[in-house]
VEXMARGU-173293 format. One record per residue (C-alpha): x negated, y negated, z. Coordinates in steps of 0.02 Angstrom, whole numbers, plus 50000, padded with zeros to 5 digits. Example, Ala and Ser with C-alpha at 12.3 -4.5 7.8 and 13.67 -1.06 7.14 Angstrom:
BEGIN
493855022550390/493165005350357/
***
This chain:
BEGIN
484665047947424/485515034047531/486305038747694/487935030647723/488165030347937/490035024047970/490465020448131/492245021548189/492495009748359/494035012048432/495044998948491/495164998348695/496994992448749/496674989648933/498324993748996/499484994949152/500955005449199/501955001049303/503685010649369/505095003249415/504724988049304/506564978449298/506514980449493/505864965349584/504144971149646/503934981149473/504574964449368/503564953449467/501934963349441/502274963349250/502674946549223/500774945749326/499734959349240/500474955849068/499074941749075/497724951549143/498064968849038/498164968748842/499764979048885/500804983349010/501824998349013/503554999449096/504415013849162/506315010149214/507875019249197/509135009049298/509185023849417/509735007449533/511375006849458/511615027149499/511085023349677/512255006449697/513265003549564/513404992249441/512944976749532/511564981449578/510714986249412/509074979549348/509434982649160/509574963149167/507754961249234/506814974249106/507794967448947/507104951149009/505574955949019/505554963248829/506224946948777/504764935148854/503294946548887/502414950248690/501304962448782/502474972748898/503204991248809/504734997448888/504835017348929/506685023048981/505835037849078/506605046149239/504865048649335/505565067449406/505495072449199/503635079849232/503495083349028/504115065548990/503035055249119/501455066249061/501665064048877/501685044748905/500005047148982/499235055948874/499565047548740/498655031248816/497275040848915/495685031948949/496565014948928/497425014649082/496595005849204/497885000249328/499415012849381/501165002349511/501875014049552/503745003649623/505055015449573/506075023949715/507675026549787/507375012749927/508905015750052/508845025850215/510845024250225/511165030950040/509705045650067/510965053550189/512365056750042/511215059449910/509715070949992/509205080649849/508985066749726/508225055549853/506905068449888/506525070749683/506425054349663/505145048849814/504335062549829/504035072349661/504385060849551/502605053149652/501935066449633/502255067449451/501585049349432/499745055849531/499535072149441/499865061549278/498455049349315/497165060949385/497425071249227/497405057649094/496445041249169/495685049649355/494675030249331/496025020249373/496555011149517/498365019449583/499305007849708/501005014749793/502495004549851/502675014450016/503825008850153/503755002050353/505145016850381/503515028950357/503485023750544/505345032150567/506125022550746/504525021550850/504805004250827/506105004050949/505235011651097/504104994951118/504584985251238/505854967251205/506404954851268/508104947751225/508094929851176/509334917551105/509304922250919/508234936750923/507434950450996/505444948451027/503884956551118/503134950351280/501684936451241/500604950551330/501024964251224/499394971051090/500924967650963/501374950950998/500064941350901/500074949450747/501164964550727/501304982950703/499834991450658/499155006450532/498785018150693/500545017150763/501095035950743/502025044150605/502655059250697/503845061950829/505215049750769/506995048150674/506365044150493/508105043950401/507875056250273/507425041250147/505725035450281/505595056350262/505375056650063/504325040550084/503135048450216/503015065950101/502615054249945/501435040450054/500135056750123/500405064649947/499445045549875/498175047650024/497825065649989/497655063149797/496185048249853/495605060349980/495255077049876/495275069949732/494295055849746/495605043649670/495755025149693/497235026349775/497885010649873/499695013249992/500404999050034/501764998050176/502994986050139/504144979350266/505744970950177/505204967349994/506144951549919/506154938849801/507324928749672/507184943849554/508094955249678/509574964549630/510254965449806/511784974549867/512624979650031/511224993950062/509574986149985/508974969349973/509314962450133/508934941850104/509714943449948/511424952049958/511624939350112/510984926050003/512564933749873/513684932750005/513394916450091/513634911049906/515154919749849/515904917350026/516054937250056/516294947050205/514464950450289/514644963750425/512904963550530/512484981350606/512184981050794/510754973250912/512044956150939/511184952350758/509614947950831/508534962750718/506944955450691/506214957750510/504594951150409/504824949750228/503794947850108/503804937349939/503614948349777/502284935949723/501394939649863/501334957349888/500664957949694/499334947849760/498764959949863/498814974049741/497604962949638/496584960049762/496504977749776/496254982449601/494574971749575/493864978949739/494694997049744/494585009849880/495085027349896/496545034950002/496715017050100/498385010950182/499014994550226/500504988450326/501114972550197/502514962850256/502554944650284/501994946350488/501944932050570/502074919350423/503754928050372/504904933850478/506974931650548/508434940250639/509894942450540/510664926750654/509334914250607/509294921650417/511144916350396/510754900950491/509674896150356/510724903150204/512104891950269/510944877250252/510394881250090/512064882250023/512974872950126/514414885550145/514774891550319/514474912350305/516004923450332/515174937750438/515634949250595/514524959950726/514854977150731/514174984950884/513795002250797/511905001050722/511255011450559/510345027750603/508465022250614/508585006950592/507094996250662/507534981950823/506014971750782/504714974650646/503204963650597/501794970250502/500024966150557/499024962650409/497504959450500/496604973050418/497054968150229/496664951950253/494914958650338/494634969950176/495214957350063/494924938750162/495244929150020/497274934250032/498644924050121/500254923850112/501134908750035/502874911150044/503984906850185/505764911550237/506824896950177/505654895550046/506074911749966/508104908650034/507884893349923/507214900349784/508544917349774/509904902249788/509184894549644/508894910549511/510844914149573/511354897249515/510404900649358/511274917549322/512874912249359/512594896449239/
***
């Protein structure tokens, strides 16, 4: 009698998901895992366009995506649907190797009309998104899109000096040379109720490493942009001014004489950094992640250089009442990423990324 052995090898699809895939950290770290991952897996329900309207919605981005990716699967989930967001994972299980997690409602100002939903959507629909992985792929490397508002207005008690187109810290100041770091305090400050959903959802990603032993990375972004950017009046700060220095419309600038200091950071290059992070993983680790010293402007010397670009002269007004919150001067020190990770560096600059926003506009409108 012959024995017949058959052996059934089933095929591994190493796969991402990522949330919030047709917004422009999510759609730039598809368009960069779809050729590292056999799939990628995108989660996106335009929840932008409930938040701020049609303008602002990233349908555009994620049917885009479909179009030119071969590899990328579109999901029209709403991460607070517990049942949906669990199915998804189990039906892909050991597979998943890499979970960006970039969906949120990203405004302090709009958290303040629309609390509950703000809170579901930060906060459990995080949670949802952690519980998922740790009960169908526990393996794989979680990174969170969490936010420099974490740090609520504490910000605004250092010490500034007023100069000619911004605000800025004493050359003696611990802050000066590179930034704001991870041990500035998360208590005892005026969050908004958006930096509040952001702060329950960043310690729920530590606490899930922590316990759980998950490779969970947090990364605290200061302002996110890029050419992919869906900006509007209340998110997206370089481009909705980029928009408006464009379409010559009104720009009102929110208190501080416009001389708010921000970093930002290129998409491109906070994806980087989750890489980097995914092929050398840790547990329960957080980063500040904006562009620091490399990338930063006030709102005066960002429309300075949008009217350059374009060569419009900006139509815009100071209004002496400032949002709730809202940070004076804000540059992330990413002297510890770049200590875990030293072969990361930024690479894109402010008129840089102006320059290239001005040119995906022209290509849209064209």
């Amino acid at each position: 009698m012959r024995i017949v052995c058959a052996l059934f090898l089933l095929e591994v699809m190493r796969t991402a998901i990522i949330t919030g895939s047709g917004g422009l950290i999510g759609g730039a770290a598809t368009n960069y895992f779809a050729t590292r991952f056999d799939r990628v897996i995108g989660i996106d329900n335009d929840m932008r366009s409930v938040f701020f309207g049609k303008e602002a919605s990233t349908r555009w981005h994620f049917e885009q995506l479909r179009e030119r990716i071969p590899n990328y699967t579109h999901h029209d989930i709403d991460i607070r649907d517990r049942a949906a967001v669990e199915k998804l994972f189990a039906e892909h299980g050991s597979d998943i190797e890499l979970v960006i997690h970039a969906a949120a409602q990203p405004s302090h100002d709009k958290a303040a009309d629309i609390p509950h939903l703000d809170f579901e959507v930060n906060a459990n629909g995080t949670l949802n998104m952690l519980e998922a992985t740790r009960r169908s792929c526990p393996e794989a490397v979680f990174i969170f899109t969490s936010t420099n508002k974490v740090y609520g207005d504490t910000p605004n008690e250092l010490p500034l000096l007023e100069l000619e187109t911004r605000w800025e810290l004493a050359e003696d100041h611990p802050y000066f040379a590179e930034g704001i770091d991870e041990h500035m305090s998360i208590d005892h400050t005026k969050h908004s109720l958006f930096g509040a959903s952001k702060v329950a959802a960043d310690v729920m990603v530590q606490e899930y490493g922590r316990y759980f032993g998950m490779r969970t990375g947090i990364f605290r972004g200061g302002c996110l942009t890029g050419p992919k950017h869906s900006g509007t009046q209340l998110h997206g700060f370089l481009s909705y001014l980029m928009k408006c220095a464009i379409n010559h419309t009104p720009y009102t600038i929110f208190g501080y004489k416009g001389k708010q200091v921000r970093d930002n950071i290129h998409s491109d290059d906070l994806v980087a950094m989750f890489d980097a992070f995914r092929l050398a993983p840790r547990s329960a680790e957080v980063y500040n992640a904006g562009g620091g010293r490399f990338s930063n402007c006030s709102m005066l010397e960002a429309i300075a250089l949008c009217e350059k670009i374009t060569g419009n002269k900006m139509n815009y007004t100071l209004s002496d009442q400032n949002r709730i919150g809202d940070h004076i001067w804000y540059v992330s020190d990413l002297s510890k990423f770049k200590a875990h990770y030293p072969t990361w560096a930024p690479r894109f600059g402010i008129e840089e990324t102006l320059s290239q926003i001005f040119e995906e506009f022209n290509t849209r409108i064209t």
